[in-house]
N, C-alpha and C positions, 0 to 999 in steps of 0.2 A: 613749362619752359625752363630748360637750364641759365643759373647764371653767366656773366662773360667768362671766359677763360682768365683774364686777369684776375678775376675774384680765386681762382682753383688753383692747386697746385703745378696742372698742367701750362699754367701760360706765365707763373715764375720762378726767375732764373735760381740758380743752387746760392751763387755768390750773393744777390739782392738785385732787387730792382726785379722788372718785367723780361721776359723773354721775346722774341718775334711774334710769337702766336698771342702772346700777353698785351701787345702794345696793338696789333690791329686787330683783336676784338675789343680794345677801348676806345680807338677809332671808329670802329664802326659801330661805337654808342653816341658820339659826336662829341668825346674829350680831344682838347687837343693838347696833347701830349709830347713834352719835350725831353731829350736825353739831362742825365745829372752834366751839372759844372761843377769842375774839377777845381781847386783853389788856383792850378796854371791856366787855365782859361779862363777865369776872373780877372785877375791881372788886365788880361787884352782887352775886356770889354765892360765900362762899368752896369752897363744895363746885365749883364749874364752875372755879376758880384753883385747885384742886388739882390738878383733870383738867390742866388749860393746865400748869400746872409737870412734872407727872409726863411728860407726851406729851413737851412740848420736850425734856425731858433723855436721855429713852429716845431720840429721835430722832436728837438731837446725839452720843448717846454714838453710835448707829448709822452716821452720817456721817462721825465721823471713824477708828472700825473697820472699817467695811466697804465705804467707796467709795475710788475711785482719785483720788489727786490732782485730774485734770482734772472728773472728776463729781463732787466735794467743791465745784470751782470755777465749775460751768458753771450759773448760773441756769435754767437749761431742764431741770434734772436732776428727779426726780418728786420726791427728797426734800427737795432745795431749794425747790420750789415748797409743799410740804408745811409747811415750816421757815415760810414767807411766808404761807400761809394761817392757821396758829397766831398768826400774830405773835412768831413765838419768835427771840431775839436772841445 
């Protein structure tokens, strides 16, 4: 059995994050998966500025643990691109 498409390159997007095909075969592993907040839709809601605070810092903690200097550094990396989709600084 193949893994989900989210796990492949087929089901994420070029920019980061999941694609359409990437988000409903995670769905239909029984995650329930919500789009990135943006730092301006923080602002409106503090439950979605919780989410945005708690992801960026798990993230950042994860980048600077578990990637190598050059993929810490290279914009094209998933979790940099990740890091830029959040708006996280």
């Amino acid at each position: 059995k193949m893994a989900g498409a989210w796990t492949r390159k087929e089901g994420k997007n070029p920019a980061g994050g999941l694609n359409a095909k990437g988000r409903a075969s995670l769905r239909a592993e029984g995650h329930n998966i919500k789009r990135p907040v943006s730092a301006q839709e923080a602002h409106h809601s503090e439950m979605a500025a919780g989410r945005r605070r708690s992801f960026c810092a798990r993230m950042q903690g994860m980048k600077k643990q578990l990637t190598s200097a050059a993929t810490a550094h290279d914009p094209n990396s998933r979790i940099n691109k990740s890091l830029r989709k959040w708006d996280c600084r």
